[in-house]
C-alpha positions in Angstrom: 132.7 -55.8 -1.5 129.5 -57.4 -2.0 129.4 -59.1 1.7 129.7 -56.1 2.9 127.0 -54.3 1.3 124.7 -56.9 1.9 126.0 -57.1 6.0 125.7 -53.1 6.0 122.0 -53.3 4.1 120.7 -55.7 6.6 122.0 -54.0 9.5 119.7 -51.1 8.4 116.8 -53.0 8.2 117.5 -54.3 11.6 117.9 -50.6 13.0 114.9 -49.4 11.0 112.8 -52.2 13.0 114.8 -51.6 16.0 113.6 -48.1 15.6 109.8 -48.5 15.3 109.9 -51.2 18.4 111.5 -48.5 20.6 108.6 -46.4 19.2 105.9 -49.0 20.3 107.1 -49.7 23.4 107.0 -46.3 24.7 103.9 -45.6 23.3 102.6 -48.8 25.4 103.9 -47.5 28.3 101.9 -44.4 27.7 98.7 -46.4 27.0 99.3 -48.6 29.8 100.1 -46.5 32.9 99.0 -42.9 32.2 96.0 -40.8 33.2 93.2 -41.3 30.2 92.8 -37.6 30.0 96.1 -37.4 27.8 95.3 -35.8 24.2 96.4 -39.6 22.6 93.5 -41.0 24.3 90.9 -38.9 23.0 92.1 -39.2 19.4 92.0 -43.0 20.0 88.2 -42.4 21.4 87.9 -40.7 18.5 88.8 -43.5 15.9 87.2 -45.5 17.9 90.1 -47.5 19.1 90.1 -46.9 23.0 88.5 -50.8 23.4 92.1 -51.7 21.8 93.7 -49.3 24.8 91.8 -50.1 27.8 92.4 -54.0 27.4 95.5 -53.0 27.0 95.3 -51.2 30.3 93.1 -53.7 31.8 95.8 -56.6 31.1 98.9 -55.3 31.7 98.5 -52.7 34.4 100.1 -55.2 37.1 103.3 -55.5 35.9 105.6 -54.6 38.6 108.1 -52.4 36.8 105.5 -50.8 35.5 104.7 -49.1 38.6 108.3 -46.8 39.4 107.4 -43.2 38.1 111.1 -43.0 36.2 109.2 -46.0 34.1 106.2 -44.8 33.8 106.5 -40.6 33.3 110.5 -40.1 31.5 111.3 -44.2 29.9 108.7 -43.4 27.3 110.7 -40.2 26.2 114.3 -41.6 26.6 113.0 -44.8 24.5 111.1 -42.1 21.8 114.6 -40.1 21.7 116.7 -43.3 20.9 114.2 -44.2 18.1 114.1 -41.2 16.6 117.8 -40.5 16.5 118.5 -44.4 15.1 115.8 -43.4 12.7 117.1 -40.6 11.6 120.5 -41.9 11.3 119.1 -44.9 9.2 117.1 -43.6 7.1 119.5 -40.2 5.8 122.6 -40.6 4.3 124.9 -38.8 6.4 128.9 -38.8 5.8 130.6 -40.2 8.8 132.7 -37.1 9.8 129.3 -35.3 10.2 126.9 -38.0 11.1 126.8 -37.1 14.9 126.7 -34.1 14.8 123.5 -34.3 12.7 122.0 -37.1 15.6 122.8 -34.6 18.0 120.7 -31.6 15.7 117.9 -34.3 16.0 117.8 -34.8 19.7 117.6 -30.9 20.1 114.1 -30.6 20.5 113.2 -32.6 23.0 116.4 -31.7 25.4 115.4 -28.5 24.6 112.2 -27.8 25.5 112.4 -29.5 29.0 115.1 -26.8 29.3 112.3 -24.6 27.9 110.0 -26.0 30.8 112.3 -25.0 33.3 112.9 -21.3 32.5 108.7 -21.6 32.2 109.6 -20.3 28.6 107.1 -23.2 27.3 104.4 -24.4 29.4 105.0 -28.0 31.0 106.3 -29.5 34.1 109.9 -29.3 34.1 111.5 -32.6 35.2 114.9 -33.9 35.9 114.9 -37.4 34.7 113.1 -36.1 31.5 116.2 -34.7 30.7 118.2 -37.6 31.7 116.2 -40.2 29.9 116.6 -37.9 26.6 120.6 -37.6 26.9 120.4 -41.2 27.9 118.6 -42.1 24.9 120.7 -39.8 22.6 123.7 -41.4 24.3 123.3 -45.3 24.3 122.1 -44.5 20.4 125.6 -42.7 19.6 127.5 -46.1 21.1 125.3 -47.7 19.5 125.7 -46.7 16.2 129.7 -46.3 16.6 130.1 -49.9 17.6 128.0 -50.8 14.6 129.6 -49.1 12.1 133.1 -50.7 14.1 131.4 -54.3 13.1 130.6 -53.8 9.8 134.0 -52.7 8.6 
């Protein structure tokens, strides 16, 4: 019983850090390819961090993949759903027969107000692949955490 409460501790740690790099790297997508008029990029003017973001910008900005609007405009959401849902379902305790639906409670928000978008009930730009990058997220998270929960019994 021990093993296994040692395997299933770890594995949370590793989906906790999992988490926050999925967090990061759609932030550095963000800092990297979008317009500097976004509201992070005045905060970071602000705090005096926007040398940090424009070397940033200055040494990555030719990366090829970097340059396909899917990448650039609806990755950062899909990768911001996926580590918010894997957070979520790391950090509460959540029996198993109602674990998903929770995760699914979580992702609401964000499916939700692109829906939102596109009835012009919110303002923003309704788009498509936003949508798709948020079930997508939501999705490969649910697998995921089904096929680790298969491992660890």
């Amino acid at each position: 019983m021990e093993g296994i409460l040692d395997k299933a501790f770890f594995w949370k740690w590793i989906n906790f850090f999992l988490s926050i790099f999925l967090l990061i790297f759609g932030v550095l997508i963000y800092l990297i390819k979008r317009t500097d008029t976004l509201l992070i990029f005045i905060w970071l003017t602000e705090l005096n961090l926007d040398i940090y973001s424009n070397f940033l910008r200055y040494k990555f900005n030719n990366i090829e993949i970097l340059n396909y609007n899917f990448v650039v405009y609806s990755l950062p959401g899909g990768l911001w759903m996926m580590s918010f849902v894997l957070f979520f379902n790391t950090v509460w305790k959540i029996e198993d027969s109602q674990k998903y639906k929770w995760m699914f409670f979580a992702a609401i928000p964000a499916m939700s107000s692109e829906i939102f978008q596109y009835f012009e009930i919110i303002a923003g730009t309704f788009d498509i692949y936003d949508l798709i990058a948020y079930f997508s997220g939501y999705f490969i998270v649910v697998i995921y955490v089904m096929a680790s929960e298969y491992i660890l019994r």
